[in-house]
C-alpha positions as CSV (number, residue, x, y, z in Angstrom):
1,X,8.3,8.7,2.2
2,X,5.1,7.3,3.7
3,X,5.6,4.2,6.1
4,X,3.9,1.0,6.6
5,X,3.8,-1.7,9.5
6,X,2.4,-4.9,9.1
7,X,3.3,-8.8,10.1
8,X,4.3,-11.6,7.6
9,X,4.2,-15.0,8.5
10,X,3.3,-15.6,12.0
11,X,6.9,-14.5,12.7
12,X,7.7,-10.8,11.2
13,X,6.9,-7.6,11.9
14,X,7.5,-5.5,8.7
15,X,8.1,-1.9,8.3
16,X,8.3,-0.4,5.2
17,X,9.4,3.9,3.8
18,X,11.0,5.8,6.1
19,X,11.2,3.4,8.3
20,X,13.0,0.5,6.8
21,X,13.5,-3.6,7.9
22,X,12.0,-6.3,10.1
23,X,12.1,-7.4,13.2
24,X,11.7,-11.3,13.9
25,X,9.1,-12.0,16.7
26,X,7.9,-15.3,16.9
27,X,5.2,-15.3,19.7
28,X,4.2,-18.4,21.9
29,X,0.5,-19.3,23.1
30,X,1.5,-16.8,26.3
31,X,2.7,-13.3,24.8
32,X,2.2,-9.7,25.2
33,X,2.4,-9.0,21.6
34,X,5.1,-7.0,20.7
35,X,5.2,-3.1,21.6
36,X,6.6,-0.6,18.9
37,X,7.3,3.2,19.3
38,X,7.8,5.8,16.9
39,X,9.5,8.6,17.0
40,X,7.0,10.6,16.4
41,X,5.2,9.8,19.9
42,X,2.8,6.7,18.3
43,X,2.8,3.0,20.6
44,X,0.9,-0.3,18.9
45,X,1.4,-4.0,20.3
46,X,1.1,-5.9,17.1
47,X,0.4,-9.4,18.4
48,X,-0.2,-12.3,16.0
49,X,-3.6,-14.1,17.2
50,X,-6.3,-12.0,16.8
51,X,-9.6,-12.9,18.7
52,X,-11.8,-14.8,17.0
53,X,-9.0,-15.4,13.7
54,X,-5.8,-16.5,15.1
55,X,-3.8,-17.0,11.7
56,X,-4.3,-12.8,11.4
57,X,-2.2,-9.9,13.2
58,X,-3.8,-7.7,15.0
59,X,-1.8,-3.6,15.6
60,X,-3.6,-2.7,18.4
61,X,-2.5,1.5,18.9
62,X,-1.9,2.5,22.5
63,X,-1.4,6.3,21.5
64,X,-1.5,8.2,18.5
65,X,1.7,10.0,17.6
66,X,1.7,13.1,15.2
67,X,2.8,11.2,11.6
68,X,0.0,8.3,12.6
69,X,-2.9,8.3,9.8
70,X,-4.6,5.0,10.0
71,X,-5.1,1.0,10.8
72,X,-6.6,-0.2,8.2
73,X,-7.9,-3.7,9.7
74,X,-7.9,-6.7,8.2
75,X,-11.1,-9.5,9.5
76,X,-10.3,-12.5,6.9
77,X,-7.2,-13.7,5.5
78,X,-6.6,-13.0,2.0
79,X,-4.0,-13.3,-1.3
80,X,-3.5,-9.2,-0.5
81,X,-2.3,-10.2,3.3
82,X,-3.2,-11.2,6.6
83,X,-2.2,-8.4,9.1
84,X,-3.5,-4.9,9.6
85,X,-1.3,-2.4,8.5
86,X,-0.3,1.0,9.9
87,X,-0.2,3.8,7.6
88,X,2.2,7.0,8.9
89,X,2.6,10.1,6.8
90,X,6.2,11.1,5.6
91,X,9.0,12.4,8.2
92,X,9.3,9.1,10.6
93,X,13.1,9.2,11.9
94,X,13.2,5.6,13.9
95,X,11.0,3.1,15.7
96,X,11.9,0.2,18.4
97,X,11.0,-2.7,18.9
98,X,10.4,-4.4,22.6
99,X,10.0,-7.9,22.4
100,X,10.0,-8.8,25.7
101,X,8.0,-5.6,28.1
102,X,6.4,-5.3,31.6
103,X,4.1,-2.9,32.3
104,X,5.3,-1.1,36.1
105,X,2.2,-0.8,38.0
């Protein structure tokens, strides 16, 4: 089964096929976003805020894993949504959630 990502509210981060559930991640005006990864290699932040339209979510990807297929971006808030979503083919086996990262430098 195909999966989808996407945010809900200004506090969700859904996933939907495969990979099944949501993770709460309510973000203050000073956050990272939050950093997902795939089991099949793919890393997004989704962050709630985007530039220039902060009542949208933005899935930024870091690195395309092997099931990735597409962000399809969203620019204006809608009935249909208000998040870009993350399309992955069929065969995802997990994916994590870090709410709170650092980057080592």
């Amino acid at each position: 089964m195909a999966t989808k990502v996407y945010g809900e509210s200004d506090d969700l981060i859904e996933f939907e096929g495969d990979v099944c559930g949501e993770v709460g991640n309510y973000q203050g005006d000073d956050n990272e976003g939050c950093l997902l990864m795939f089991s099949d290699g793919t890393v997004i932040v989704a962050k709630y805020g985007k530039p220039g339209d902060g009542g949208l979510w933005g899935m930024t990807t870091l690195k395309k894993g092997t099931l990735y297929i597409r962000t399809e971006e969203c620019t204006e808030e809608t009935d249909a949504g208000h998040s870009d979503i993350v399309h992955f083919a069929d065969g995802l086996k997990w994916a994590y959630a870090a709410k709170d990262w650092e980057r080592v430098k």
